[in-house]
C-alpha positions, 0 to 999 in steps of 0.5 A: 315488545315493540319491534320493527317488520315490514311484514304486512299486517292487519293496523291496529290504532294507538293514541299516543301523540304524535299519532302512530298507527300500527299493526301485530302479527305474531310479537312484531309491532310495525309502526308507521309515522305520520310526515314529519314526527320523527323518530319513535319514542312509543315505551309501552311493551305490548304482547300481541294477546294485549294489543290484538284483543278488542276487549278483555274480559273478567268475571263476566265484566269487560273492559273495552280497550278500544276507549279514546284514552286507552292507551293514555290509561294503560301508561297511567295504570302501569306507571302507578304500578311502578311508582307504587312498588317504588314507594314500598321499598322506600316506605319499609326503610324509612319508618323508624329508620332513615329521617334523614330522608324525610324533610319538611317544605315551607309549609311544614308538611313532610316531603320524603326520598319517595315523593321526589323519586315518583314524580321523576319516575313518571316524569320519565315515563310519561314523556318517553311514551308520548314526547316530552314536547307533547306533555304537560304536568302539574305535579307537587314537588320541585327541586329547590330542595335537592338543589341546595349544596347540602342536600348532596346524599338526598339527591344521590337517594333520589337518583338511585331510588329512580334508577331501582326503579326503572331496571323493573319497568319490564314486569310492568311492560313498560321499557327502562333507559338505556342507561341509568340516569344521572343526576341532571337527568332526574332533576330535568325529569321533576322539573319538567312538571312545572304546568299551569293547567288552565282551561284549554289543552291537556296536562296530566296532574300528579301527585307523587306520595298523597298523604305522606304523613301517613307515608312516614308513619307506615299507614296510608298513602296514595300515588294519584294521577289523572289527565285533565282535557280543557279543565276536565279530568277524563282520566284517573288512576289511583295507587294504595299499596296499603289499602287492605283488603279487609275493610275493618283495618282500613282506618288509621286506628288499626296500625297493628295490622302491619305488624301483623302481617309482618308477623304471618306473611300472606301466602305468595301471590294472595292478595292481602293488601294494596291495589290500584284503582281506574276510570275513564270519564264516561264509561260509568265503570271503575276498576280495581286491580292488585298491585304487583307483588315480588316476582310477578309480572303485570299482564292487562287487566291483571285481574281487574274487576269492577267496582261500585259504590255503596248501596246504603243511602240510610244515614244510621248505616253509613260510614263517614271519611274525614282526614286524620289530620285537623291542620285544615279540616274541622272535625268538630264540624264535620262531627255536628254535620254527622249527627244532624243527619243521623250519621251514628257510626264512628268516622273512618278517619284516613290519610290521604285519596285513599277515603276516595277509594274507600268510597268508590269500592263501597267500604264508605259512603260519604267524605267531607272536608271543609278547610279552615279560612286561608287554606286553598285546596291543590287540584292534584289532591282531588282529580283523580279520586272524584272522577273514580268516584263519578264513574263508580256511580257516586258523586262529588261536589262542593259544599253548594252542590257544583261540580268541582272546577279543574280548570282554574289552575293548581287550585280548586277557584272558587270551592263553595266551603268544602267538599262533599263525596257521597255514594248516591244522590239520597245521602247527598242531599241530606248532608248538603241541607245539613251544611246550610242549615249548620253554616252560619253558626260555625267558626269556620 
């Protein structure tokens, strides 16, 4: 809990802008302000064993806390956490039931309660802990929507999903409002996110339900955040509360195994499904901690532990993602691709950032996409999942073999053909080769 001593203390640095410095004895936390910053606006709720620690430790790895976006990345876990939480209730009430909440934007793609309550969930977050004037966000919904005159009850949805929301920020350690928040407030929090990104500054990108396809249908999805400093990701957080812990049910083939474990529960705090996965851009370390089920709290690391890309860099052993969906990619391309290479196993086909995992914690060794003409892929659909994926040990790039390019705006500018997500260097190579040789005589 964040509260105010004149005791002396020993400072303890945080990074949130404007800059405070501090100190904790005993569960008292005594901020100090620079001149002229005004008042307090820090969310966090830190015990003194989280704050006074200069690392944690589990399982023999430790996690420095003293990186310089520490602070940034505890807010960033933290709130996917919520969000997470936030999208399970929604998504346990939605499938088969309640299409009312699900509409469909210019694009056809379905937008639901869930996406809309996210992005006004770390909205609100994100700018009590750091300063709605020293934030940016790039995030992918907005509210012409739940503007209009008929979309009343969606609206009414929204505010309430937020509002259930923000009463369980405590277990997260991180502090609700004073009041529930009503309507204005959640359509100034989705519009807040109205950024540009570009090359200079920081923004955080966010996308609120990734793969909300798959959200509907009651398989993957994922709540993507990342920060993005002078057009690079050194940030990224990546939620999947349907992420199984068993690889094998992983692809969308295996919906059953919803049902079966409606049908026998894990027993209370396993850790069956769901986790959220982190890096920051140059530790060289990824983590993965579960999500925060029923009635438990999240006290820093949560039993965090490393992960690390695959080994295998043996084409006939590897396993490759590609999209559920063929809208805008080609799987008839991706399918020569895998055969010219000597890829021999069935695709893992997923719904959304969740292949991203899929290859950083090792149940995967490559993801390609490659888009069919016109379509332009959104940064929030990337950052967070290729710097987990670069900091795991793998490595991302486009079709060309350049780096993905963050800094042009909402879009990847510039993406040569497609991307092209491996675990190492070996399988890399071969499927870049596979592309220029394949390229010329394809549709697409």
């Amino acid at each position: 809990m964040l509260l105010y001593s004149a005791t002396r203390v020993t400072d303890y640095h945080f990074s949130f802008p404007p800059r405070i410095s501090g100190g904790v004895k005993d569960g008292f936390c005594l901020l100090r302000w620079s001149e002229n910053v005004g008042t307090p606006k820090a969310s966090l709720n830190l015990s003194p064993r989280e704050v006074g620690l200069p690392s944690m430790t589990h399982q023999g790895c430790t996690m420095e806390a003293s990186g310089r976006y520490s602070e940034e990345l505890r807010v960033a876990v933290r709130v996917v956490q919520m969000a997470c939480s936030l999208c399970q209730r929604v998504q346990e009430g939605l499938v088969g039931n309640n299409v009312e909440q699900v509409k469909s934007k210019e694009d056809d793609s379905p937008v639901t309660v869930a996406d809309w309550s996210v992005q006004a969930t770390v909205s609100w977050v994100l700018s009590e802990c750091f300063g709605s004037e020293s934030i940016a966000i790039i995030a992918e919904e907005d509210v012409q929507t739940l503007s209009q005159a008929d979309s009343a009850g969606l609206l009414d949805s929204v505010v309430n999903t937020v509002n259930e929301c923000l009463v369980q920020a405590p277990k997260f350690g991180l502090r609700g409002p004073v009041r529930a928040l009503g309507s204005c407030d959640i359509l100034k929090a989705i519009s807040r996110c109205n950024s540009s990104g570009g090359p200079k500054g920081r923004y955080w990108v966010l996308d609120p339900v990734d793969g909300t396809l798959g959200f509907v249908r009651g398989d993957q999805y994922a709540v993507a955040l990342a920060l993005v400093e002078d057009g690079e990701v050194v940030l990224g957080v990546l939620g999947c509360p349907n992420y199984p812990m068993k690889k094998e049910w992983l692809d969308y083939h295996h919906r059953y195994y919803r049902i079966m474990s409606n049908l026998s529960p894990p027993a209370p705090g396993s850790w069956h499904k769901g986790c959220v996965m982190y890096a920051e851009k140059g530790t060289g370390e990824a983590w993965m901690q579960p999500l925060v089920h029923y009635q438990g709290r999240l006290e820093w690391p949560n039993s965090a532990r490393v992960v690390q890309v695959s080994s295998v860099d043996d084409p006939a052993l590897a396993t490759f993602c590609e999209p559920v969906e063929k809208a805008n990619s080609r799987h008839s391309f991706t399918a020569g691709l895998a055969n010219s290479v000597g890829l021999r196993r069935q695709p893992l086909r997923v719904y959304s950032m969740v292949k991203y995992a899929a290859i950083a914690r090792g149940d995967a060794e490559i993801f390609m996409k490659f888009a069919r003409a016109g379509y332009k892929e959104k940064i929030w659909d990337h950052a967070a999942g290729v710097l987990i994926i670069q900091e795991a040990g793998g490595m991302v790039t486009d079709a060309g073999g350049r780096p993905l390019d963050f800094s042009k705006g909402i879009y990847l500018e510039g993406l040569d053909r497609g991307i092209i997500a491996c675990s190492g260097g070996i399988l890399h190579q071969k499927i870049l080769k596979a592309v220029d040789d394949s390229w010329d005589s394809s549709s697409l």
